[in-house]
LODRENVO-145489 format. One record per residue: y, z, x of N, C-alpha, C in turn. Coordinates in pm, whole numbers, plus 50000, padded with zeros to 5 digits. Layout:
LODRENVO-145489
YZXYZXYZX...
END
This chain:
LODRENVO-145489
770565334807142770595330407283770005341307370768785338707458768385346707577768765340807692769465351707754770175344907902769475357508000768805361108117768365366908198768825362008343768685373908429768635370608551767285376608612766965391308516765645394008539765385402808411764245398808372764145401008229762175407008231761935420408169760165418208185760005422308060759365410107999759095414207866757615419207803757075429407765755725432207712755415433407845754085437107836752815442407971751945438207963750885435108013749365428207999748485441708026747945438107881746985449907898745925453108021745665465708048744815468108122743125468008104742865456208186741435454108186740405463308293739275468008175738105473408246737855471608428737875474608528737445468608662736375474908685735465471608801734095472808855734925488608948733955497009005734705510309050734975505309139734685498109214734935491809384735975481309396736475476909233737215464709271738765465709327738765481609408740245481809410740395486409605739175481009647738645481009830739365467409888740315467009930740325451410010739125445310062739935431710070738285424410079737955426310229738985425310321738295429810453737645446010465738105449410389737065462210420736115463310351735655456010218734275451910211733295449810321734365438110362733195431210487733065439110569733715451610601733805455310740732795469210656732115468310526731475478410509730065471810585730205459610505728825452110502728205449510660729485447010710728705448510873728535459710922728705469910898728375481110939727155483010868726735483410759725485487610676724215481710720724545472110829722905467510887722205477611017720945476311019720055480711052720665486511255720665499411287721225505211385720315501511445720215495011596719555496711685719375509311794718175510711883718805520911969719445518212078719635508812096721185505412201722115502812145723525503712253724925509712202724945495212072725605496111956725375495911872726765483211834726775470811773728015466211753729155469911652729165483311616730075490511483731775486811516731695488911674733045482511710733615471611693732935461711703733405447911642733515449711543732905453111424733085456311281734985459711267734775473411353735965480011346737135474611415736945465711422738195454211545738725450411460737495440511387738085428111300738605434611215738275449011128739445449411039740835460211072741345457911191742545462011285742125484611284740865483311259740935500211307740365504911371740515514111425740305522311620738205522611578738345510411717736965515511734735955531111744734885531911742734115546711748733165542811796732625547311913731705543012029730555551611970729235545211940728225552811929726835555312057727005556812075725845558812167724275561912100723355555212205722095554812158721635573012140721335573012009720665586612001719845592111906719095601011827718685600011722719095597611598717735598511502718825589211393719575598411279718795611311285720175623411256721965619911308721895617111432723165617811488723915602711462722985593311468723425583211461723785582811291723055587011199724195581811084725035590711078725615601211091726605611211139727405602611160727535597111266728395586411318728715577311221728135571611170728095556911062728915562810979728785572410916729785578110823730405580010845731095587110977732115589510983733265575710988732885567511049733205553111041733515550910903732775554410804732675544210684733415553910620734235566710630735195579210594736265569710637736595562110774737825560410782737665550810739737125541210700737525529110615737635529310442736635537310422736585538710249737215555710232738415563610255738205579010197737895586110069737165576710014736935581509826736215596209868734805598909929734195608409977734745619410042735735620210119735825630110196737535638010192738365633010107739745630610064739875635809886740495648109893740325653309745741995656709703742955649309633743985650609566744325656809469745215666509508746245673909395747545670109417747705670909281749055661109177749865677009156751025677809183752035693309118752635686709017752265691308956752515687308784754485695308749754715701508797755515709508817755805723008739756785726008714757175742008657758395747108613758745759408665760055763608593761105749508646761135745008730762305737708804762275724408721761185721808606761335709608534762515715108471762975723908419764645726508341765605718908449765795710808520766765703408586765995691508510765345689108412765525672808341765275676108185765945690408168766215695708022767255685507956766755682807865766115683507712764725673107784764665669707807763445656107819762235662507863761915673007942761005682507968760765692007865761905694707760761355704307654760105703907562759605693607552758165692607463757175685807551757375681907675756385677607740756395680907886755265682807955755365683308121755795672408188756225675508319756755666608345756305655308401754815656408474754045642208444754155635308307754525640908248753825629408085755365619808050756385621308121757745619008131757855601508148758555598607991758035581208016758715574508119759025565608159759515560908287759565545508338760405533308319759915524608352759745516208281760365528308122759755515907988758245522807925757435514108000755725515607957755125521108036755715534208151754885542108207755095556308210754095564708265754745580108263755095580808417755045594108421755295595108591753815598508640752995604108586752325605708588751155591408672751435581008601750805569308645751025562608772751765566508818752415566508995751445566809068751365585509092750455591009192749005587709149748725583708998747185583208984747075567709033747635561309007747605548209030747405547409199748235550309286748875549409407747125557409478746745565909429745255572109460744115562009434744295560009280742805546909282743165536009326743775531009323743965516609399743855520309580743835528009643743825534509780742215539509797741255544209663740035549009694739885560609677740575567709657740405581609634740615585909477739015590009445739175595009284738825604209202739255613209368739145629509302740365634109312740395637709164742185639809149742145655909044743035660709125743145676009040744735674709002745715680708835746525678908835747035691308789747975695608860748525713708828749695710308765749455721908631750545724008561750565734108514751935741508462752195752708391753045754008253753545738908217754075742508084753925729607990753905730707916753855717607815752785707607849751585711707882750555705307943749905698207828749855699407708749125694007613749625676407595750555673407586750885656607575750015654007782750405657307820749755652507958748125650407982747575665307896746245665407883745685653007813746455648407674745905636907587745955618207652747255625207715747315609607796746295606207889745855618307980745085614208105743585614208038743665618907925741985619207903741885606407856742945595207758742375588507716742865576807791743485576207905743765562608019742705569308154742685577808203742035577808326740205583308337739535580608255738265582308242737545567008258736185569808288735125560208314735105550308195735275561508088734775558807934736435549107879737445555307938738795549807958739375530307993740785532207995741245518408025741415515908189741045530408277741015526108376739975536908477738635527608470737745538708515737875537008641737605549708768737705552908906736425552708991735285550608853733965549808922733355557809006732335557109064731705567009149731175582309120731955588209211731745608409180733105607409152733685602109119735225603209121735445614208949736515618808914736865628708858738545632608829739115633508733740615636508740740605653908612740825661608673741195670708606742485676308591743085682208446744605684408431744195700408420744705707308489744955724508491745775735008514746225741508418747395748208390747125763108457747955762708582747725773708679747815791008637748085789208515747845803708474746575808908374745655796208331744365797108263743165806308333743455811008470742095811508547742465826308613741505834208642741505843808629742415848708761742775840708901743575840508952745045839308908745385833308847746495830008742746955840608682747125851308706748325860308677749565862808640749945853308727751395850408699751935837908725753565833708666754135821808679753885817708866753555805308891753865806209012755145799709056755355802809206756865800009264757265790209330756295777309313756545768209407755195759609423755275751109509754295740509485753385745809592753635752609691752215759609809751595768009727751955776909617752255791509566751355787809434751645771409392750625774909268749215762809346749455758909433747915756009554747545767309582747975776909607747325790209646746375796709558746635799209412746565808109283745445796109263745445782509274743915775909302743585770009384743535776609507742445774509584741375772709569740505779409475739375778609463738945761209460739585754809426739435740209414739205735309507739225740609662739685733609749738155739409812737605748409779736605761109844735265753609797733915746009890733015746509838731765755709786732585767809852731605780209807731605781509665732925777609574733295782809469733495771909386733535760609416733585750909369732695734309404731435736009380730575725609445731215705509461731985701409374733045691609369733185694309509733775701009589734395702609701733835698309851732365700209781731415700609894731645689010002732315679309968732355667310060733735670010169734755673610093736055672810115736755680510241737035672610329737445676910437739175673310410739445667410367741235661910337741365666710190742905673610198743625674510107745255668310077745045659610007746095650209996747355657609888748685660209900749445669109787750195655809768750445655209634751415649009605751945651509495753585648509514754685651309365754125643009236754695646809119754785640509040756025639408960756975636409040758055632009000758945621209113758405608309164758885600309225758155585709234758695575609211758615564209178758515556509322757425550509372756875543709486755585538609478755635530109578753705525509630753665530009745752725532109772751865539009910750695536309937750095532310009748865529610016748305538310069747295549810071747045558310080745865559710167744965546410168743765547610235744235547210355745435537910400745725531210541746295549810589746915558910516747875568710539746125576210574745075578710505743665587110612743335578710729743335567910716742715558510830744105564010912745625564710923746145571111020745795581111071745855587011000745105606311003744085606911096742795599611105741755599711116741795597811244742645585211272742815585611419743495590811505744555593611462745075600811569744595614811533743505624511442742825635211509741765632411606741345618911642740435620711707741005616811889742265618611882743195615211966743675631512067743795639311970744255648911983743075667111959743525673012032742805686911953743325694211866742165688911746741975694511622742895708011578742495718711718743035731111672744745732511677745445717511747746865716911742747375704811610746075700611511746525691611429746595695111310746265682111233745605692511092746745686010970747285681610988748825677010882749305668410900749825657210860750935648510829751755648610726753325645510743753905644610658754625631610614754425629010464755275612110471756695612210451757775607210512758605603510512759385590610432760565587710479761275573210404762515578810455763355568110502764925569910551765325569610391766775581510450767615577610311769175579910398769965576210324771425574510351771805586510397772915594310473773065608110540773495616210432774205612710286775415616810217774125621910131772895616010144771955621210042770705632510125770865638310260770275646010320770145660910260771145663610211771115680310142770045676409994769765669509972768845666009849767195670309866766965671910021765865669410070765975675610190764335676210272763715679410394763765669610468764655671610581764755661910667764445666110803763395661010858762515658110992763305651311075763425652211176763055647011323762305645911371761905632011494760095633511542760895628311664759925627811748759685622811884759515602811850759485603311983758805584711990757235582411942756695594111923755365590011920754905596911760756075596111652755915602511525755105618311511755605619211597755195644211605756775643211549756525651411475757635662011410758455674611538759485671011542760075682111654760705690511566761665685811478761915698911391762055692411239762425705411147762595702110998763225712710942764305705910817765085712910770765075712710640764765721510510764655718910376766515719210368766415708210273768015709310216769085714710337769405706710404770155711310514771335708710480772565718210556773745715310501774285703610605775375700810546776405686310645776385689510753776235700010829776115703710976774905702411044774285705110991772605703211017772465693010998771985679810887772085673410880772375660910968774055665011007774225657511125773645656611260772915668611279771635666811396770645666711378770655658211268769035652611235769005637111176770495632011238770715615611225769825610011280769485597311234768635589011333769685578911428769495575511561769915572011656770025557511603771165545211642771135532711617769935526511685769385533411801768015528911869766885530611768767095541911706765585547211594765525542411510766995533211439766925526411327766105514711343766735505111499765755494211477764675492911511764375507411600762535506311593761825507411504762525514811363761785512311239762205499411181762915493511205762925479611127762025470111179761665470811351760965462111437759705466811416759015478811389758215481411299757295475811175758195475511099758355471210954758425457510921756725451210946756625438410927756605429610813756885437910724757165432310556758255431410534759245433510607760725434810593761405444410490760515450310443760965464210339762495473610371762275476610559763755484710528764475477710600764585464310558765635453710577767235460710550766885472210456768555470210411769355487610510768425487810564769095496410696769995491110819771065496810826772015486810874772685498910975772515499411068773025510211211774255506911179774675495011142776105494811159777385499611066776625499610986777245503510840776675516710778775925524210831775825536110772774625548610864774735559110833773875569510882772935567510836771455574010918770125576810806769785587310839769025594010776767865607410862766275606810726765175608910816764255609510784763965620110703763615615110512763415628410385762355626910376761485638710331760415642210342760115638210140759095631210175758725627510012758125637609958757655646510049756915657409909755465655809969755205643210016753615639910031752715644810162751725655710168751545661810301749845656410232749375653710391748085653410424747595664610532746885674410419746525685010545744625683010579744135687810687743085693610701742565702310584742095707210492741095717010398741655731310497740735733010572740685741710605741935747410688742395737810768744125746310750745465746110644744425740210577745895742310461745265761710404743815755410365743465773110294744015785910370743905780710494744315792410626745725796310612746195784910588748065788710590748015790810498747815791110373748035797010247747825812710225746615815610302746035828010316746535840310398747065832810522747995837310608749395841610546749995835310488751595833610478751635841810294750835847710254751185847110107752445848510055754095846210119755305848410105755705828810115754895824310139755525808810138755105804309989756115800709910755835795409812756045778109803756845772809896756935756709919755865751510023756025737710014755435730310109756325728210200757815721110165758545713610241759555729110315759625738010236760645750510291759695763510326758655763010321757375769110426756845766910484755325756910458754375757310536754445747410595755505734010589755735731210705756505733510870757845744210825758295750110960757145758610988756275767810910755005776010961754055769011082753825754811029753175748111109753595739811211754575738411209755425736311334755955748211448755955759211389756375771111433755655776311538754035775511432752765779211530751855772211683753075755611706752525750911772751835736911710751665736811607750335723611540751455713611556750745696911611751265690211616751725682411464752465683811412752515675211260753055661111272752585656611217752735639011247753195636811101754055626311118754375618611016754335604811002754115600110873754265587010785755155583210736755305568210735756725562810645755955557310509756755553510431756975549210333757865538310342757955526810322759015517210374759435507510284758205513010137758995502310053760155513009950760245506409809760885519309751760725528109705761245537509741760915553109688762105558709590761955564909508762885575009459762675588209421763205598009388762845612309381763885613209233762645612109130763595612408975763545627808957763235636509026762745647708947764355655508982765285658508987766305665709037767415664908969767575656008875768535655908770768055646808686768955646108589769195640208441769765630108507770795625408567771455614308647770695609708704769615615908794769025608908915767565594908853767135602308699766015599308627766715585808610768325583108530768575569708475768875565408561769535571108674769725559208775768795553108857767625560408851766155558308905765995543408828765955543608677765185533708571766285525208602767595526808589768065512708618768335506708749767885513508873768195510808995767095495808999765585499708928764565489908952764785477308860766035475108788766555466208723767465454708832767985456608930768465452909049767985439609130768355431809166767445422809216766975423909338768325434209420768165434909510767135446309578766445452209455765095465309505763715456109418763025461309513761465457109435761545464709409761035464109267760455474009165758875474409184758375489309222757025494909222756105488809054756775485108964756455483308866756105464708864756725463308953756875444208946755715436808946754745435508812753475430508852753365415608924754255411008918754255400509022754265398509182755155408909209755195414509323753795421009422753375425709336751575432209359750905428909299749895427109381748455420209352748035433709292747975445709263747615452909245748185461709145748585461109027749825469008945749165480108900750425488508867750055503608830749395500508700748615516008689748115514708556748795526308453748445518408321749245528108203748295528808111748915539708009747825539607883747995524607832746585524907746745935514907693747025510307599747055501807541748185499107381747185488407368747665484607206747395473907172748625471707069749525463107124750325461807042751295449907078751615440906921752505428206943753545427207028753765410307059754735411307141756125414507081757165421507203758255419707126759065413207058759575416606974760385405106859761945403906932762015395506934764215389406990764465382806901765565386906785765935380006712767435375106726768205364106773769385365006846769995371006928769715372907012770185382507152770595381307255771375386607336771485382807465771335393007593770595391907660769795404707748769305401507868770435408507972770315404108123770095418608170769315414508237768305425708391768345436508258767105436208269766665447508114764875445408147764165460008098762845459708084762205462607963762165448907901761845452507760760235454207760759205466407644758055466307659757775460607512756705461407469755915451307399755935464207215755615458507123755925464807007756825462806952758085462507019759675464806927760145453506887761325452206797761795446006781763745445506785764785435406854765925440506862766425424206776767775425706758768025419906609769645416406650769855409106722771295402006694772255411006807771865414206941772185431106963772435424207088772745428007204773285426307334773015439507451772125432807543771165444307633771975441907772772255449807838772615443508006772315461308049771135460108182770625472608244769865476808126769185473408041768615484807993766795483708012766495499207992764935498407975764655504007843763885495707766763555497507646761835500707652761535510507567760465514307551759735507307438758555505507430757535507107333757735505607189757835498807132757795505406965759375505906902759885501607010761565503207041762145493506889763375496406817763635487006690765175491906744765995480606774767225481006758768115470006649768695477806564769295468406435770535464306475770965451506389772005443706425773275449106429773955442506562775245439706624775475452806723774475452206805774235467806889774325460506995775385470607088775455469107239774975482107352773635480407405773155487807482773595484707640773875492707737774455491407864774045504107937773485503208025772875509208129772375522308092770975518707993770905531507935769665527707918768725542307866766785540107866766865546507722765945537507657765865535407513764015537707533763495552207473762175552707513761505546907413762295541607340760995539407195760535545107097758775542407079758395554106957756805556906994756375570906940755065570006948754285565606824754845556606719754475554106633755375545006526754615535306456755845526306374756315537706250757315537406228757775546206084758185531505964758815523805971758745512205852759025498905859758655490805820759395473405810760445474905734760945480605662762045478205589763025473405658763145481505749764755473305823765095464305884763675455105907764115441705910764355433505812764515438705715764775425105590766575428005558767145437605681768265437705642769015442805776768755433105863769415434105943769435445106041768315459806027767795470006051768985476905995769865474305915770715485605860769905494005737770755511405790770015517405679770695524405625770325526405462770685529705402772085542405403773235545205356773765553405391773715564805319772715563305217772675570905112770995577805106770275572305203768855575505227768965580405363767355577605379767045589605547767265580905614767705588105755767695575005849766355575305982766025564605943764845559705993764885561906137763635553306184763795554806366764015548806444764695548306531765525532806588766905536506574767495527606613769125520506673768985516806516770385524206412770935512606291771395506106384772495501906286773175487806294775035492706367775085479706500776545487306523776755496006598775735495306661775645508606786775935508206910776505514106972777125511307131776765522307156775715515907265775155530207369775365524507530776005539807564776725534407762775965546507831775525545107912774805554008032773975573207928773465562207846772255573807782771235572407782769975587507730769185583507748768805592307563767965582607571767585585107404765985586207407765545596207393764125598107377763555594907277761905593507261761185588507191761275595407037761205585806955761035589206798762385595306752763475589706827764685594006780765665587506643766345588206542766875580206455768025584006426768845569006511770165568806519770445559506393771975567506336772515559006224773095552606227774145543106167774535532906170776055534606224776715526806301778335528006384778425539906473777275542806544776955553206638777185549906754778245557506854778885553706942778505567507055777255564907159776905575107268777615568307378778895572107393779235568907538780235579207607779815587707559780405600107657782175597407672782575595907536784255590607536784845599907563784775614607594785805623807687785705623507829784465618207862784355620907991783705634708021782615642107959782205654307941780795654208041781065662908114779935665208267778595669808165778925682408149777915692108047778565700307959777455693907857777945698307666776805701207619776485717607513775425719207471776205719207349776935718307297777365721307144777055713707055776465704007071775485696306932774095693406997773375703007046772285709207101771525710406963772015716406873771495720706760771085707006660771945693206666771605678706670770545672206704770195680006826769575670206955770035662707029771355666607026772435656607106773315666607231773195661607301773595669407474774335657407557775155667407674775535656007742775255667407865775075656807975774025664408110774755655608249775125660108358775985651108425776295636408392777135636008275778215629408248776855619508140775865622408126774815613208075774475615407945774735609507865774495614807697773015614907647772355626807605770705624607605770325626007439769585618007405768535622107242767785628707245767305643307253766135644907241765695635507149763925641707220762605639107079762865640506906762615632306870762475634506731763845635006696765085639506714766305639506674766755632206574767655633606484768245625406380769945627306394770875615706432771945613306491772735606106350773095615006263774225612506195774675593006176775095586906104775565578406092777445581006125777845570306221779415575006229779635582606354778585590906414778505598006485778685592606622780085597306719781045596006782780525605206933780045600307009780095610707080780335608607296
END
């Protein structure tokens, strides 16, 4: 018996696209009317720029040096592939807050979702937006990250970016700047700069925007509309007081010390900001029952529908995501060499000095998995919910993220029963009972297994058929294979890839144990209150934990 309330089974592979096929169609058109022949009187580019809702640019009759000057700049705020160059923080020492699961891999390469990494977020959330120059910083376990992105995000790849576009993965201590570990996400932008420099780096030569973004948080963003903001309101303002935006998203007050929380004015300027503020602070950086519903009256998709003045606090967290100017980000970097953050430096720096910083929302869902072992599963099963769109919901978007390539059968259900669960394509489960779970890839769970709110990553590879001709039970007297035996009750764990659990194996944290390294030496840990598999691990048959 399959009974669901929301159930996603397998993925549809990712098909080849044209480099352009990821431009809305009004801004096609609004290329195509712009691309005809300039007259020397004032010029109709504005109508162009009406119809597709963005701030006209008055050209005036003049030569034709100046006049395509102009045209481009126009065709910058509608298309930013050209002039908009992205770095990804791959992260660093601070991935040990999602130890054991960071131990053999960086933390982009971190599966997520079932059938994605984290990694596929921000690259995704960039090409589908137009922008496909992507640089990705890292400092440890970079090799699984390196193999993934070379063989999903290339031309030659399952999801080419077309154009001059480009994604490079680089480990901030390879380069002759690279000296040492760096301390933070400004700190290892600093140590490569050179990336950002067209003196030193010809790639660069176009790039007037530098887009930062995490790689550890689960959202959509549309990114082109976030330069087309940018764009206009610098041409609103003087330059030498701009230069930055920061994106935002309300979160609940009880979750403010987690994060950088902003205050702005009515007209989205940043008045102040606080990294990780305590309950006192915090509380003067509530948003007003007036500020709540101007962002809801706002918010014509109804996304932060579930903000409720009446029932709870909010204050504005800073996602991590800054859009600076090039040249004042290099400046503040150069200036400040003691700031090693974005969100706990160089943004009070730049507020400090006077620059107006503006901010962006985010309004659908966001989460920030990178901060615990708790925060990662409750991340994967939060998008199990009916009541959150899941960033993953290819139904939901016309536009779905992209993942590595697979080619592989659908999943097998052999008597089961499995409500709000994300099953992916490869595995097979056998007489077993799923509620909350995300199952990975390649995933084999053997008969009379009860999984409950727990992420089952799968495998990077099949190890045997045998265990379906018996119910996936194995042997007690042989090796034990990979997969869930038979008889297994797993409650709020997370079991990493290529793991092999034995048969009457019970992960449900039955003392109630916060943090346990003593069968570390297993591969078996328990991490706020969350029972984890490492990689590769082999889990005893009988084994109680």
């Amino acid at each position: 018996m399959l009974s669901s309330t929301r159930i996603s089974v397998g993925s549809a592979s990712v098909k080849k696209q044209k480099p352009c096929a990821f431009v809305p169609l009004q801004k096609k058109l609004s290329v195509a009317k712009i691309a005809k022949p300039i007259s020397s009187s004032n010029v109709a580019v504005n109508a162009a720029a009406a119809s597709s809702g963005m701030t006209s640019i008055p050209i005036a009759p003049s030569s034709g040096s100046s006049r395509r000057t102009k045209v481009n700049t126009l065709l910058e705020d509608i298309w930013p592939r050209s002039a908009t160059v992205a770095i990804i923080l791959g992260g660093g020492e601070s991935d040990r807050r999602l130890f054991p699961l960071t131990e053999k891999r960086a933390l982009p390469a971190l599966p997520v979702g079932g059938n994605y990494r984290l990694i596929d977020i921000p690259m995704s959330n960039c090409i589908q937006s137009g922008i496909n120059k992507i640089y990705v910083l890292t400092q440890f376990n970079s090799q699984s990250l390196n193999k993934y992105i070379t063989r999903t995000y290339t031309n030659a790849g399952s999801v080419p970016y077309g154009g001059d576009g480009f994604v490079e993965v680089l480990a901030t201590t390879q380069y002759p700047h690279g000296h040492r570990w760096t301390e933070g996400g400004a700190d290892a932008v600093r140590q490569m700069s050179w990336l950002v420099d067209h003196t030193t780096n010809p790639r660069a030569l176009k790039a007037s925007k530098i887009l930062i973004l995490p790689a550890d948080q689960i959202y959509r963003a549309d990114f082109a509309q976030l330069v087309m903001d940018y764009n206009r309101h610098e041409s609103e303002v003087d330059s030498a007081l701009s230069g930055v935006t920061v994106v935002l998203h309300p979160v609940p007050l009880e979750s403010a010390p987690r994060f950088g929380v902003a205050k702005t004015d009515g007209k989205g300027i940043m008045t102040s900001y606080v990294e990780k503020p305590t309950p006192a602070q915090a509380a003067s950086l509530v948003l007003t029952p007036e500020e709540v519903l101007q962002l809801k009256k706002a918010d014509r998709k109804g996304q932060l529908s579930w903000l409720d003045p009446e029932k709870g606090k909010y204050v504005l967290a800073s996602t991590g995501i800054y859009l600076f100017d090039r040249e004042l980000l290099v400046q503040l970097l150069k200036d400040n060499p003691q700031a090693h953050g974005f969100g706990g430096d160089i943004i009070p720096l730049a507020i400090a000095s006077g620059r107006k910083v503006r901010t962006w929302l985010v309004k659908g869902y966001w989460s920030d998995v990178g901060g615990s072992i708790k925060g990662f599963l409750d991340a994967n099963l939060e998008l199990l919910r009916e009541e959150n769109e899941s960033p993953f919901d290819a139904q939901a978007f016309s536009r779905p993220f992209f993942q590595g390539e697979t080619a592989l059968p659908a999943l097998e259900l052999r008597g089961c029963t499995v409500s709000n669960c994300s099953l992916s394509p490869g595995g097979c489960i056998i007489n077993s009972t799923l509620s909350y779970a995300v199952v990975g890839p390649r995933a084999f769970i053997g008969s009379g297994c009860v999984v409950e709110d727990s992420v089952v990553m799968g495998a990077d590879y099949y190890d045997s058929d045998r265990r379906k001709r018996n119910d996936g039970a194995a042997a007690e007297d042989g090796p034990i294979q990979m997969g869930l035996g038979t008889n297994c009750r797993i409650k709020r764990a997370i079991i990493d890839k290529n793991a092999c659990i034995g048969n009457n194996v019970q992960l449900v944290n039955k003392e109630g144990v916060w943090e346990s390294f003593d069968r570390m030496a297993t591969g078996v840990c328990v991490r706020q209150g969350v029972v984890v598999v490492t990689k590769n691990a082999t889990v005893a048959h009988g084994t109680i934990i």
